[in-house]
DRENPALUM-934999 format. One record per residue (C-alpha): x, y, z; residue in one letter. Coordinates in Angstrom, 2 decimals, m for minus. Each point is the difference from the previous one (the first is absolute). Layout:
selo xx X yy Y zz Z residuo a;
...
//
This chain:
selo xx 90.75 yy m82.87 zz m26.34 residuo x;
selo xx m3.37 yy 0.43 zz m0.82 residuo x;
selo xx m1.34 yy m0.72 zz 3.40 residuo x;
selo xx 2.37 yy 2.78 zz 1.28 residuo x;
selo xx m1.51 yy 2.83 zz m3.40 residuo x;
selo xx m3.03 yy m0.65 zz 1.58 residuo x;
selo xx 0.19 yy 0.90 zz 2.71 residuo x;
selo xx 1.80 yy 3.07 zz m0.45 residuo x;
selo xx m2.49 yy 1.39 zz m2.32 residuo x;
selo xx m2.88 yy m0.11 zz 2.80 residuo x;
selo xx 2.78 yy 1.45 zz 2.24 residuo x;
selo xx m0.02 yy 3.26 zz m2.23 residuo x;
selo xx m3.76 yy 0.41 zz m0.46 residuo x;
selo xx m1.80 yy 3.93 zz 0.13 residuo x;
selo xx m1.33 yy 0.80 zz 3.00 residuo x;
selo xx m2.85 yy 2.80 zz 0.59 residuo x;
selo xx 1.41 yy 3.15 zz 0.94 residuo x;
selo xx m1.39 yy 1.21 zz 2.87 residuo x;
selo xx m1.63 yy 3.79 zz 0.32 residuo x;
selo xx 1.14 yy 2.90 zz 2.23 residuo x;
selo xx m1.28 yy m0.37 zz 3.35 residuo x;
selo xx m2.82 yy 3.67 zz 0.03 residuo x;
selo xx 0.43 yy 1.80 zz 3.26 residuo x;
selo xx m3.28 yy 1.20 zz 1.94 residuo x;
selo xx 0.78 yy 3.61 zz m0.49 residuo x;
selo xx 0.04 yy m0.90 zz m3.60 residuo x;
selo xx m3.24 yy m1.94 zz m0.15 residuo x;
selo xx m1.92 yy 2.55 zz 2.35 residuo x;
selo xx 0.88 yy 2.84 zz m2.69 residuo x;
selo xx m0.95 yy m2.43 zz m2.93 residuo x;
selo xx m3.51 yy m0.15 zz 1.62 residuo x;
selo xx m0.29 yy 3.82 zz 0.82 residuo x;
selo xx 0.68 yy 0.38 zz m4.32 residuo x;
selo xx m2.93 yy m2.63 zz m0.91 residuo x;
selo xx m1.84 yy 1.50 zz 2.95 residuo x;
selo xx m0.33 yy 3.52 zz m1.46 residuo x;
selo xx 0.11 yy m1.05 zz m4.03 residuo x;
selo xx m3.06 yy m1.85 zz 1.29 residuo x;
selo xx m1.54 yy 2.88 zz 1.63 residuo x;
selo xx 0.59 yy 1.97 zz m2.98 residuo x;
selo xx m1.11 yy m2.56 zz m2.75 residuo x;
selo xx m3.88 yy 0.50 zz 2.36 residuo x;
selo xx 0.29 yy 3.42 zz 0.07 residuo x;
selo xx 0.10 yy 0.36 zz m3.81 residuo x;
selo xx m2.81 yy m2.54 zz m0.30 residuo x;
selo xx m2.30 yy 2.33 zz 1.92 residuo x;
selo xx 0.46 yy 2.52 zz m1.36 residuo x;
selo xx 0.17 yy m0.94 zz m3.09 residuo x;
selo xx m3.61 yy m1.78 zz 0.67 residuo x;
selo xx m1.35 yy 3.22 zz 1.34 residuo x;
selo xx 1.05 yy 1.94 zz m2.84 residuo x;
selo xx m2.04 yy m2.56 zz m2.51 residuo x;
selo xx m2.80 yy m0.11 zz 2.22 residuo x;
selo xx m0.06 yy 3.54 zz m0.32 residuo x;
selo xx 0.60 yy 0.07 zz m3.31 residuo x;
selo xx m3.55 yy m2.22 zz m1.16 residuo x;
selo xx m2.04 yy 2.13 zz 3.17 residuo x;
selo xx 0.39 yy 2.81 zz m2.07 residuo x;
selo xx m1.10 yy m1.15 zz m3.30 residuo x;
selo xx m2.89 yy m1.86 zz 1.62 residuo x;
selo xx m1.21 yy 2.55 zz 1.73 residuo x;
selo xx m3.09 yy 2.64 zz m1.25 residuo x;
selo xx m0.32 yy 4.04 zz 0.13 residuo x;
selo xx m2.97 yy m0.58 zz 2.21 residuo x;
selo xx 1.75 yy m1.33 zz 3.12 residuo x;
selo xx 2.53 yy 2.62 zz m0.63 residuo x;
selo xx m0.20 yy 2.64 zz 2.57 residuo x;
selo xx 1.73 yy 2.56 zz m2.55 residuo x;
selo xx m1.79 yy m0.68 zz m2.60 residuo x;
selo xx m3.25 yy 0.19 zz 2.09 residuo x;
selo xx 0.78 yy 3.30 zz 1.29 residuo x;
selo xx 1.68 yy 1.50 zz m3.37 residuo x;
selo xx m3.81 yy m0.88 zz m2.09 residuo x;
selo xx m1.60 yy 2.02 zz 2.74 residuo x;
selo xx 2.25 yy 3.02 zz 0.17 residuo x;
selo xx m0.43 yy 3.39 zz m1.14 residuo x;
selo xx 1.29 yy 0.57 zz m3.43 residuo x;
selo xx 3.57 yy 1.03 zz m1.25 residuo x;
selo xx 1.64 yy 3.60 zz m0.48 residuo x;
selo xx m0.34 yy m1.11 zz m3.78 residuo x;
selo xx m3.37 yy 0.03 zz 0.48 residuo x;
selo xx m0.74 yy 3.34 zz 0.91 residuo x;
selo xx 2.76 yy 1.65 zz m2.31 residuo x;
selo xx m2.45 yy m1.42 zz m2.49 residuo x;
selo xx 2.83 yy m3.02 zz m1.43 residuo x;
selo xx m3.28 yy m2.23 zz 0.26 residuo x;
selo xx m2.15 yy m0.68 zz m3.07 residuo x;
selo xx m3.17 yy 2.29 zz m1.19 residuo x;
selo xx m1.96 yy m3.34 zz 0.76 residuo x;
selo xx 0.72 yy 0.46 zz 3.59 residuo x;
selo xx 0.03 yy 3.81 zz 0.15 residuo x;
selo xx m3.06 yy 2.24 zz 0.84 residuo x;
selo xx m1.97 yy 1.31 zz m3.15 residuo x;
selo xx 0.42 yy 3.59 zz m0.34 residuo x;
selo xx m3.38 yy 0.93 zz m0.55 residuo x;
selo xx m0.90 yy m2.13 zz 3.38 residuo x;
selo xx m2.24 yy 1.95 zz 1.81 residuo x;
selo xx 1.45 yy 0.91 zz 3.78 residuo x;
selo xx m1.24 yy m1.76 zz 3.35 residuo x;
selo xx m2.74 yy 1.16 zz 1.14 residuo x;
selo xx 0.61 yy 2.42 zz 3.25 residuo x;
selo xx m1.07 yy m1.30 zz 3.07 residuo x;
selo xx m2.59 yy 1.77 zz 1.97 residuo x;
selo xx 1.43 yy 2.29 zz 2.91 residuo x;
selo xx m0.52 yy m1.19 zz 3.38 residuo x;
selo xx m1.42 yy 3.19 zz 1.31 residuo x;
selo xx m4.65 yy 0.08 zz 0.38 residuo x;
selo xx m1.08 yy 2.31 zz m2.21 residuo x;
selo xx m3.08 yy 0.94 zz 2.40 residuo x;
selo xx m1.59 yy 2.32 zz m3.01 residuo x;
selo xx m0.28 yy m3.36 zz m2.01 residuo x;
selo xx m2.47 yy m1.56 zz 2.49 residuo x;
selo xx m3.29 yy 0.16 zz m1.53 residuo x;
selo xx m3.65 yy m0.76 zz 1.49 residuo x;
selo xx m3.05 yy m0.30 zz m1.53 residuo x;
selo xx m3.07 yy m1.06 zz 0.94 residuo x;
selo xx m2.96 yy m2.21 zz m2.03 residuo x;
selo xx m3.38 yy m0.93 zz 0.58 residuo x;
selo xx m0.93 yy m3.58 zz m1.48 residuo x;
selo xx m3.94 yy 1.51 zz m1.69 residuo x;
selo xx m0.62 yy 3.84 zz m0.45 residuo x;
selo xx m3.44 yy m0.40 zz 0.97 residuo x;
selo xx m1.20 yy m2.72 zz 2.89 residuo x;
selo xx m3.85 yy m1.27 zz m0.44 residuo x;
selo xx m2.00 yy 0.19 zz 3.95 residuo x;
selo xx 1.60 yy m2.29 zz 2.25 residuo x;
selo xx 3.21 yy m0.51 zz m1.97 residuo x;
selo xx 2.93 yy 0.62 zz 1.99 residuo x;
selo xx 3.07 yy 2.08 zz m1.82 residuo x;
selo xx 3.81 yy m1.65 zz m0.12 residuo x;
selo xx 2.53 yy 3.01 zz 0.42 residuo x;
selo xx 3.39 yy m0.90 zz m0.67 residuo x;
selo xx 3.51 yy 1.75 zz 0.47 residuo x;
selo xx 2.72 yy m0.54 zz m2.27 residuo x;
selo xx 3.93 yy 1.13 zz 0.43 residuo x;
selo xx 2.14 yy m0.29 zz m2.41 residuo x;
selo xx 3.87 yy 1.45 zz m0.46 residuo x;
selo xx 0.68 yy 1.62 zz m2.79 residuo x;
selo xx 3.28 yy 1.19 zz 0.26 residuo x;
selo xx 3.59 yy m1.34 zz m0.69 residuo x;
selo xx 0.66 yy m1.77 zz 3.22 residuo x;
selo xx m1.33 yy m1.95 zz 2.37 residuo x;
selo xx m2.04 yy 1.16 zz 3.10 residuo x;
selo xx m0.82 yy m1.72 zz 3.44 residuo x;
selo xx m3.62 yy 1.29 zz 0.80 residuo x;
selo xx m2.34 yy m0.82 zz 2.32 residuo x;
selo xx m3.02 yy m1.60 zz m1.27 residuo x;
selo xx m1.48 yy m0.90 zz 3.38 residuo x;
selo xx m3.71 yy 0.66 zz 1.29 residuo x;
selo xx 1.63 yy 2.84 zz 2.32 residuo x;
selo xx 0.95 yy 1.89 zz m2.91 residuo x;
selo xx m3.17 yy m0.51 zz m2.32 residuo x;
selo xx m3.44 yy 2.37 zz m0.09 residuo x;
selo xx m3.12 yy m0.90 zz m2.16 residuo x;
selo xx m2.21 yy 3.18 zz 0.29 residuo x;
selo xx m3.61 yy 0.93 zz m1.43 residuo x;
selo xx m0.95 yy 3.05 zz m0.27 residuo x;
selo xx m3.16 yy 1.70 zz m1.29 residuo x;
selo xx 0.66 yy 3.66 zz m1.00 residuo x;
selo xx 1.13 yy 2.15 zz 3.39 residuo x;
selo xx m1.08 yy m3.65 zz 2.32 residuo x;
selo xx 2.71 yy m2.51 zz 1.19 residuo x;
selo xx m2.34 yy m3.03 zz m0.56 residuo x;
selo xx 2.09 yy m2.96 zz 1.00 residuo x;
selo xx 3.78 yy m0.57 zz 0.71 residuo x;
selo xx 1.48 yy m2.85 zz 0.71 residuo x;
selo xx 2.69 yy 1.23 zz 2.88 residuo x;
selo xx m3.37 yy 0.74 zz 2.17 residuo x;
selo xx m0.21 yy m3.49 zz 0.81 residuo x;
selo xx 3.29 yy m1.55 zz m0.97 residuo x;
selo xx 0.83 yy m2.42 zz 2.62 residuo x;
selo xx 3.36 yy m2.31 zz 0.32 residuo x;
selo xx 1.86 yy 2.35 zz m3.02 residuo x;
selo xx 3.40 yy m1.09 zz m0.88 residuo x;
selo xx 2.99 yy 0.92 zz m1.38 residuo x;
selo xx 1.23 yy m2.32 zz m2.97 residuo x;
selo xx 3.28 yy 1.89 zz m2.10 residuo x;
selo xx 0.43 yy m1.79 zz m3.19 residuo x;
selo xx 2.84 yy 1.14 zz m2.57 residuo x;
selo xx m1.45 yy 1.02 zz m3.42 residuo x;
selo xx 1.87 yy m0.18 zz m3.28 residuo x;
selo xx m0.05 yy 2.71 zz m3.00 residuo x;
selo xx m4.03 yy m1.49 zz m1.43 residuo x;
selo xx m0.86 yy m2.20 zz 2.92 residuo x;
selo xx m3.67 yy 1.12 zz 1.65 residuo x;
selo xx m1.83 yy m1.23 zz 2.88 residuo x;
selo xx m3.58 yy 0.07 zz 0.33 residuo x;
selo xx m2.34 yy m0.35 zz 2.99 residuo x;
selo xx m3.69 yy m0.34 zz m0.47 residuo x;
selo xx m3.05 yy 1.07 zz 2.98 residuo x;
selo xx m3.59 yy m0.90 zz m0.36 residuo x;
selo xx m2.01 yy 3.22 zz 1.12 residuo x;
selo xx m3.75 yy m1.42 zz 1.71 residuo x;
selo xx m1.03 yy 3.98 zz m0.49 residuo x;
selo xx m0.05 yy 0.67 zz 3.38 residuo x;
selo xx 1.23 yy 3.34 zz 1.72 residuo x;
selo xx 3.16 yy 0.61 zz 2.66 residuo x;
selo xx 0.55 yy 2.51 zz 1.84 residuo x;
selo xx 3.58 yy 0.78 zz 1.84 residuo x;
selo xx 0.63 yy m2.93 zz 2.74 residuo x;
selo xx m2.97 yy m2.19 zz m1.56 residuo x;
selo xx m2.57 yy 2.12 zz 2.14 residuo x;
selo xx m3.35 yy m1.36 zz m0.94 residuo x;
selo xx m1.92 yy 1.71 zz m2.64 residuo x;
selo xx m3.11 yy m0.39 zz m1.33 residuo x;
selo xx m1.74 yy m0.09 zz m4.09 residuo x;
selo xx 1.68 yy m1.21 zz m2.70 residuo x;
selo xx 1.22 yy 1.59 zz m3.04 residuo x;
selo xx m2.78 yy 0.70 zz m2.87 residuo x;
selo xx 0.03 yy m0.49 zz m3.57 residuo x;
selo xx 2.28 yy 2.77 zz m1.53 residuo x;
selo xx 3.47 yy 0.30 zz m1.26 residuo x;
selo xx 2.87 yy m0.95 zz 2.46 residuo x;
selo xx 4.00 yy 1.28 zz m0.52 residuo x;
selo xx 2.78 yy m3.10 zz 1.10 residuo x;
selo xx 3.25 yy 0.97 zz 0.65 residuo x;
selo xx 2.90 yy m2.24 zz 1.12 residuo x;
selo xx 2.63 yy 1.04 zz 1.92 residuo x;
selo xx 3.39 yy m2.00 zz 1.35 residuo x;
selo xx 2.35 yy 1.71 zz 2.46 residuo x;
selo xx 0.61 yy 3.61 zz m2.15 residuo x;
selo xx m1.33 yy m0.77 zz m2.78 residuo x;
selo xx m3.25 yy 0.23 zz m1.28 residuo x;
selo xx m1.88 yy m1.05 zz m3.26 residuo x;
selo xx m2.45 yy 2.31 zz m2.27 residuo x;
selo xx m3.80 yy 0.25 zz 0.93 residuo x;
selo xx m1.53 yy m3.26 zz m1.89 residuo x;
selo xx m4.19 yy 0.75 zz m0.19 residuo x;
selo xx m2.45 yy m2.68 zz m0.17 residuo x;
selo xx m3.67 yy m0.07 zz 1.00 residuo x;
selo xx m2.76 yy m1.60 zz 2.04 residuo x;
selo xx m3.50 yy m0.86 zz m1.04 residuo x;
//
């Protein structure tokens, strides 16, 4: 009897229960799911990364590598600012005197003044005089004027006699335009060996004698006042 209980008990013992066979269509569609909750799981990291990366760019980064900021500290000011919103630190005085006007761009020819000047007013025997010529502008504007040898004259006279001028002999004269603001002068200076000229540097002959001598300078149309000096 108890041979045979025995064995019926390990007759009667559990077995594992076996699982549904999955079909491929099943499976392939099971993949597909984990497939694309995969794909989306990445997606979120990325962007989610971007988004923080982002986030400490912008606090790290300065006004000075900003090209808004750059531009907005060199703009022109506000409407506020000239509806007078800003504060009487910033805003003109109002006794502030008013920029000066600039000068006008037109020559005032009448402004171009010469003068002549003799360095001694009387020369000791065998001293030689220095003439010079001096233009200055003294009008509101600048001028371009020609301060070249073809437009300058040194000229001694004694009384009614054209003693010496300095076109009789000129030779290589030039042209030389220079552009002369409101106070600005230029001066040229020639050494006079008291000789005579005549027209075309014909020869002439004597020399001028002790006396009193008139210099006057000229340049182009203009001409300076009669500066006397004398010889001994």
């Amino acid at each position: 009897m108890a041979t045979s209980g025995t064995n019926k008990q390990g007759g009667n013992a559990a077995q594992p229960a076996r699982r549904p066979k999955v079909s491929a269509k099943v499976y392939r569609r099971r993949r597909q799911v984990v497939g694309v909750l995969a794909f989306i799981v990445l997606a979120l990291l990325v962007v989610g990364g971007i988004g923080i990366a982002n986030l400490f760019r912008g606090a790290g980064a300065s006004d000075a590598g900003n090209p808004a900021a750059a531009v907005s500290s060199t703009s022109a000011p506000s409407d506020t600012t000239s509806t007078g919103t800003t504060s009487d630190a910033a805003s003109p005085a109002p006794s502030a005197a008013p920029p000066a006007t600039p000068p006008s761009g037109v020559c005032n020819e009448a402004g171009i003044k010469v003068s002549g000047a003799v360095d001694k007013t009387s020369y000791a025997a065998g001293v030689d005089p220095t003439l010079s010529l001096r233009v200055t502008n003294t009008g509101p504007a600048p001028c371009d004027i020609n301060v070249g040898t073809s437009q300058m004259e040194f000229k001694v006279t004694s009384g009614a006699d054209m003693v010496f001028n300095s076109k009789d002999c000129q030779a290589d004269a030039s042209n030389l335009v220079k552009n002369l603001m409101p106070g600005a002068s230029e001066t040229a200076k020639f050494t006079w060996k008291r000789n005579r000229s005549t027209a075309n540097c014909a020869k002439v002959t004597g020399t001028p004698v002790a006396g009193t001598y008139v210099f006057v300078a000229t340049l182009g149309k203009w001409s300076s006042e009669p500066v006397r000096f004398d010889l001994q």
